[in-house]
C-alpha positions as CSV (number, residue, x, y, z in Angstrom):
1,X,73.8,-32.0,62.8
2,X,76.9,-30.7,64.5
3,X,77.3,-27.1,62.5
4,X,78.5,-24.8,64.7
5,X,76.6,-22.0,62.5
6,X,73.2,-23.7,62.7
7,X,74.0,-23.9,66.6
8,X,74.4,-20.3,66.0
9,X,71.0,-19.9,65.1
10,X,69.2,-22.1,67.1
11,X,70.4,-19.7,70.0
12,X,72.3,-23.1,71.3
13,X,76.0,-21.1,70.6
14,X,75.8,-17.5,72.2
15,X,77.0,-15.2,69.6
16,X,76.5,-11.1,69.0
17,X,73.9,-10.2,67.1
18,X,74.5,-7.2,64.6
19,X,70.9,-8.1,61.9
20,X,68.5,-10.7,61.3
21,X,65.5,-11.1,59.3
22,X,63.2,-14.7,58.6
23,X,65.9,-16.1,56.2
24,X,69.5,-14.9,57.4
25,X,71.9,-13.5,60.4
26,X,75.0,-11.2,60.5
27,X,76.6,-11.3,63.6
28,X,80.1,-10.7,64.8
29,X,83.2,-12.7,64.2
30,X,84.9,-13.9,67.9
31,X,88.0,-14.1,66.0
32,X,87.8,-11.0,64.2
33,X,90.3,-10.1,61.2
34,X,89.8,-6.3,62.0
35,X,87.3,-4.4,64.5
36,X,84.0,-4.5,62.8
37,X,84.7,-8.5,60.9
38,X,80.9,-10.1,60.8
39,X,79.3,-12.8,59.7
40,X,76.7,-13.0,56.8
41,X,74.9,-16.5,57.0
42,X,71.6,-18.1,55.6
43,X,69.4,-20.0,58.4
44,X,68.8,-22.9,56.3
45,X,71.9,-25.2,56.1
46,X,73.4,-25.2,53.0
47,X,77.0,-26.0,52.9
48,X,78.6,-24.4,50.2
49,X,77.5,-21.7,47.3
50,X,76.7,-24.7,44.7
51,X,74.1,-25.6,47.7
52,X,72.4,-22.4,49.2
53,X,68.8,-21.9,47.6
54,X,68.5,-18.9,45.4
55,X,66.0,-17.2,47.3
56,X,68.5,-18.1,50.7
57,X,71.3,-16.5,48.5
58,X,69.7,-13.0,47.8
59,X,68.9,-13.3,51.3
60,X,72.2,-13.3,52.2
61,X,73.7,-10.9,50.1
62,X,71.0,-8.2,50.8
63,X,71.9,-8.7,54.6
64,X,75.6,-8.3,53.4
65,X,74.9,-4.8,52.0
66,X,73.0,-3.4,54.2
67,X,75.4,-4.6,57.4
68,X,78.0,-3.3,55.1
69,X,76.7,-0.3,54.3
70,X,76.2,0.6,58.3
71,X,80.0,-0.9,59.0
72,X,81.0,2.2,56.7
73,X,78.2,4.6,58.5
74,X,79.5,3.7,61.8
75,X,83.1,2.7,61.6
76,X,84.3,4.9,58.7
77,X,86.7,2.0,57.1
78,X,88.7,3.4,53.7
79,X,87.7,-0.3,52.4
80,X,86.2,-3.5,52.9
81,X,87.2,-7.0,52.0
82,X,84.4,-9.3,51.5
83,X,84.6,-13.0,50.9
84,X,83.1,-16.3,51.0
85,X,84.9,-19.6,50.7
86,X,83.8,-22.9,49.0
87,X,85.0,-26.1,50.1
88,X,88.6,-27.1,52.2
89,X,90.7,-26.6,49.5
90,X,89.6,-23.2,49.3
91,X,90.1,-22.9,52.9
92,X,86.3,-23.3,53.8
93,X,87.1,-24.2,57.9
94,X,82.6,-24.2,58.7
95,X,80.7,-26.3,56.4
96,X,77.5,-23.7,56.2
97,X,77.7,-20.7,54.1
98,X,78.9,-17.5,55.1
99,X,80.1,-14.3,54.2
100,X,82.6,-12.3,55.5
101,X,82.7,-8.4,55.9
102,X,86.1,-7.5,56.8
103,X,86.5,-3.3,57.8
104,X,90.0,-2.2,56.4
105,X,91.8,0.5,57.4
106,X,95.7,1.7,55.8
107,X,97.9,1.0,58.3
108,X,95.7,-1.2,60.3
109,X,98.7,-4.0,60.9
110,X,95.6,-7.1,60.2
111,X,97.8,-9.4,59.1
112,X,95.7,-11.3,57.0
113,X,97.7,-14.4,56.1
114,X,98.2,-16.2,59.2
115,X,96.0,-17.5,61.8
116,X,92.9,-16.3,63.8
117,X,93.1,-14.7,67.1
118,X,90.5,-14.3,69.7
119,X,89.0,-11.4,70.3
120,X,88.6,-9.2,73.1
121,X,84.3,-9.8,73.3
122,X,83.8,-6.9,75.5
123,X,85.3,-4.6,72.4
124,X,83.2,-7.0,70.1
125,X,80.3,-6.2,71.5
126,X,80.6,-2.7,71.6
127,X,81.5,-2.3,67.9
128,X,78.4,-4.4,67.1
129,X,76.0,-2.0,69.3
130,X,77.9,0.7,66.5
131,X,77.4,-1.3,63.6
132,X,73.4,-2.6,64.5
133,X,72.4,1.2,65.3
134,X,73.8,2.4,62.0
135,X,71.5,0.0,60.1
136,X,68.6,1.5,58.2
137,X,65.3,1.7,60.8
């Protein structure tokens, strides 16, 4: 399988880890949308929402909250956008499913409707060390 997620988990694809627990991983988006954008994910494959297990899904979305709940502990954002995407005609662009948790801010200038833009990792990283020791012991 060439996912670039499961690669993710299988430690093949560095990435930087904010959570994980036996069925799911947040980590940080490298082409973040604002400082603090993560990654939700299930460590089974499963495409799309009409293909992720039940049990894999409340997985998921219990990571979700509690990653999001310790992106408003440590980053103070006056909202969040969260979304997950089904399919390319819904603009899915990773066949495995995933959530995003997207800090917003008024003001911010995230321009939300064009495309992605690398990230400065150093700054990444650091915001994840914020996030991960805001998270519930």
């Amino acid at each position: 399988m060439d996912c670039i997620l499961c690669k993710i988990i299988a430690e093949k694809v560095p990435s930087v880890k904010v959570f994980e627990d036996g069925r799911s991983l947040a980590f940080m988006d490298i082409n973040p949308r604002s400082d603090g954008h993560c990654l939700i994910i299930p460590k089974t494959h499963a495409p799309t929402l009409f293909d992720i297990s039940e049990e894999d899904l409340v997985a998921v979305t219990s990571t979700a909250k509690r990653v999001a709940m310790a992106i408003k502990a440590s980053l103070a954002p006056e909202g969040m956008l969260v979304y997950q995407l089904n399919g390319k005609v819904a603009m899915q662009l990773v066949d495995h499913f995933h959530v995003h948790l997207v800090p917003r801010w008024k003001n911010e200038g995230v321009d939300l409707a064009h495309g992605f833009q690398p990230g400065n990792m150093e700054k990444i990283r650091g915001i994840a060390a914020r996030i991960a020791s805001a998270l519930p012991k």
